[in-house]
Residue frames as qw, qx, qy, qz and C-alpha x, y, z in Angstrom:
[[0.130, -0.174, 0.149, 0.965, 30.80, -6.88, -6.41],
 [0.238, -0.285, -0.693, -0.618, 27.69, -7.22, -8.26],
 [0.328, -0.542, -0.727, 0.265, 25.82, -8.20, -5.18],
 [0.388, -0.462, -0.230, 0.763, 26.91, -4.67, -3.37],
 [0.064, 0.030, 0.398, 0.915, 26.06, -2.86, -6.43],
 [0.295, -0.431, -0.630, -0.575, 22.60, -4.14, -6.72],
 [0.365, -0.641, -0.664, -0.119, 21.77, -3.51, -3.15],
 [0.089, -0.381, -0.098, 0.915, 22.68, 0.16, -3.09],
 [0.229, -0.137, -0.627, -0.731, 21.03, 0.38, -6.57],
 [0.341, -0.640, -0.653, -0.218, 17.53, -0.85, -4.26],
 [0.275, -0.635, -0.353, 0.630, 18.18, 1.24, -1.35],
 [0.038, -0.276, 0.078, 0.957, 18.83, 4.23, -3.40],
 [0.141, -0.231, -0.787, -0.554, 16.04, 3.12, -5.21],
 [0.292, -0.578, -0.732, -0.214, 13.61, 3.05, -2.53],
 [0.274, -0.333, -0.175, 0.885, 15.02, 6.23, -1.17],
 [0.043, 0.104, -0.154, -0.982, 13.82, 8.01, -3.87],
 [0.301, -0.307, -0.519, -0.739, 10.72, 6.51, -4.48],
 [0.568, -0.608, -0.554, -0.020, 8.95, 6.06, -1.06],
 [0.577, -0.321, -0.372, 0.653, 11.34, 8.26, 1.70],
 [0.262, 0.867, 0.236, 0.353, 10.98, 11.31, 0.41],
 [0.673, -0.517, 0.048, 0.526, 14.36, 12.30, 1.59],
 [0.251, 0.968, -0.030, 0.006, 16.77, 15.14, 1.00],
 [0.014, 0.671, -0.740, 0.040, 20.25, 13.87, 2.08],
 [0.968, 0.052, -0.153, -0.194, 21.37, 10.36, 1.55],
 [0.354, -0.675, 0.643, -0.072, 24.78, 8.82, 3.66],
 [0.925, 0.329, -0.173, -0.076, 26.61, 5.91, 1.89],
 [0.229, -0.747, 0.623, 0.038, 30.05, 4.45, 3.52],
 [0.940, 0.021, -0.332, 0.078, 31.48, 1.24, 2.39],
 [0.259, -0.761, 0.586, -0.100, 34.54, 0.18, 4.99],
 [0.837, 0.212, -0.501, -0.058, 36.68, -2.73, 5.07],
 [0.500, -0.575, 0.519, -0.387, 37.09, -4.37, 8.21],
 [0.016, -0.276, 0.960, -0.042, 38.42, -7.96, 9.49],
 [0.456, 0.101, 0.875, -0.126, 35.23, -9.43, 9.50],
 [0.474, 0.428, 0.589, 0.495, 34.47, -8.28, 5.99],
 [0.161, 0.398, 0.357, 0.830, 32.54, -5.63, 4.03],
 [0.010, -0.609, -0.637, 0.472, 30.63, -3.10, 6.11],
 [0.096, 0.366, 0.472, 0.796, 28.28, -1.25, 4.13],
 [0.095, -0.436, -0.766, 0.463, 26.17, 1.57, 5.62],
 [0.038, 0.375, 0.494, 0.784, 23.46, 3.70, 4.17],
 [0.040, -0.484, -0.567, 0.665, 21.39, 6.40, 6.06],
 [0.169, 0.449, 0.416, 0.773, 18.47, 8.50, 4.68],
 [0.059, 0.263, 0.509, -0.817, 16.54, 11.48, 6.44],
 [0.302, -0.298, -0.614, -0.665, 13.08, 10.63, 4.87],
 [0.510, -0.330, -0.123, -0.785, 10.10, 9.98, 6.28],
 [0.026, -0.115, 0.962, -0.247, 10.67, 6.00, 7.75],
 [0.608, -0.156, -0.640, -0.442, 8.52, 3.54, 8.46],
 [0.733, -0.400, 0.297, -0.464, 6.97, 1.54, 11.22],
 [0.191, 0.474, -0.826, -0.238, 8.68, -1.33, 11.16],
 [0.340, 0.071, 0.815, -0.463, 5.74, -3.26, 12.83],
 [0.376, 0.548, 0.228, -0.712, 3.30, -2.21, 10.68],
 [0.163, 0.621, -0.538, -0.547, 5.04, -2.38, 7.15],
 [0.928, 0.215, 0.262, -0.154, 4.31, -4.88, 4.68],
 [0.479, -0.580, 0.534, 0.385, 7.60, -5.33, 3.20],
 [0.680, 0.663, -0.128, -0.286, 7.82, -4.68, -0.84],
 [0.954, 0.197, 0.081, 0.212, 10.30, -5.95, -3.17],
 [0.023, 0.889, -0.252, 0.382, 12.65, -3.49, -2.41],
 [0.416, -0.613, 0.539, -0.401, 13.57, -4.89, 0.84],
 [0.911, 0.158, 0.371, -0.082, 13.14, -8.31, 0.10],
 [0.831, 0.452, 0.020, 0.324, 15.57, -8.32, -2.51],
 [0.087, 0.778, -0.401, 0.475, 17.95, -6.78, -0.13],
 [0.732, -0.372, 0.420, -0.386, 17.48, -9.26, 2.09],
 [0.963, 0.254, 0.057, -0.064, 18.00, -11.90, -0.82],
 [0.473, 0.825, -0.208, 0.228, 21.21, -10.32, -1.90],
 [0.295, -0.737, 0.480, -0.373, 22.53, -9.87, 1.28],
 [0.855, -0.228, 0.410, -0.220, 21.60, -13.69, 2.49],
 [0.833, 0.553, -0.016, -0.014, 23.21, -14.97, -1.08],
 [0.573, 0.500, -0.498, 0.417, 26.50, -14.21, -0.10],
 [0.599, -0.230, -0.655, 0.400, 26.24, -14.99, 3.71],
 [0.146, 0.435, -0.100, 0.883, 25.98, -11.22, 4.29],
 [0.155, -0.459, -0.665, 0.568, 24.29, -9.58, 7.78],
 [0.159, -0.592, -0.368, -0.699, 21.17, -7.07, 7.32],
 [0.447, -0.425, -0.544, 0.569, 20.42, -4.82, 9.99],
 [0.022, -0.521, -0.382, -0.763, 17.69, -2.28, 9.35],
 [0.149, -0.443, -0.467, 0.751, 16.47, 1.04, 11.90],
 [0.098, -0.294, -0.312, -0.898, 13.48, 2.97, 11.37],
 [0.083, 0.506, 0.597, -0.617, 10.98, 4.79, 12.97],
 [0.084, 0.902, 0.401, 0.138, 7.78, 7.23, 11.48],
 [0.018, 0.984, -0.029, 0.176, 9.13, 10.67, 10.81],
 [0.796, -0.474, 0.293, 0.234, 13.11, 9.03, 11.73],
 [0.244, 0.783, -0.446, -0.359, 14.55, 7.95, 8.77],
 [0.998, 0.051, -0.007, -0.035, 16.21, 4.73, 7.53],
 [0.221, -0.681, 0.696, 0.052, 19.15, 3.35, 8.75],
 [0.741, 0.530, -0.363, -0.194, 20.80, 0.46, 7.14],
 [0.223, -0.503, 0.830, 0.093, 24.34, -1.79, 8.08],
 [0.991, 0.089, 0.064, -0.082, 25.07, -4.97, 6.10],
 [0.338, -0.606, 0.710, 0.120, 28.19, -7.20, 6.40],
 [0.812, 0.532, -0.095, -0.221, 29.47, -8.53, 3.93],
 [0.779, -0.451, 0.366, 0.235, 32.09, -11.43, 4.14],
 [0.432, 0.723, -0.439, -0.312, 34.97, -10.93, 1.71],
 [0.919, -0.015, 0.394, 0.025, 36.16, -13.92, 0.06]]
């Protein structure tokens, strides 16, 4: 629970301070192979080639890996940011 908290708490975090986005899309579901969490914004995105990858991401990545969880991140320049992470319930 804690986990799931803290890495909306960075996404919404780095929504607001780098994306400059106007609409933000949050779903948790529960499915058989665990938590699917999915988070869309319609900012500005990134290269993902390019990017140098703050602590933002990186501590989504930590979170995510800490509890066995899957990270699976879409973006393009002028795209937005797409999101999915699975999370295994236990």
């Amino acid at each position: 629970e804690t986990s799931v908290y803290r890495i909306i708490q960075e996404l919404l975090n780095n929504t607001l301070k780098h994306a400059q986005a106007t609409e933000i899309l949050i779903k948790l579901k529960q499915q058989k192979k665990g938590l699917l969490l999915f988070y869309r914004d319609n900012g500005i995105g990134f290269d993902q080639e390019t990017v140098d990858y703050g602590y933002g991401i990186r501590n989504i990545r930590q979170h995510t890996l800490a509890i066995d969880g899957q990270l699976h991140i879409s973006t393009n320049i002028n795209e937005g940011f797409e999101c999915i992470i699975i999370l295994p319930l236990k």
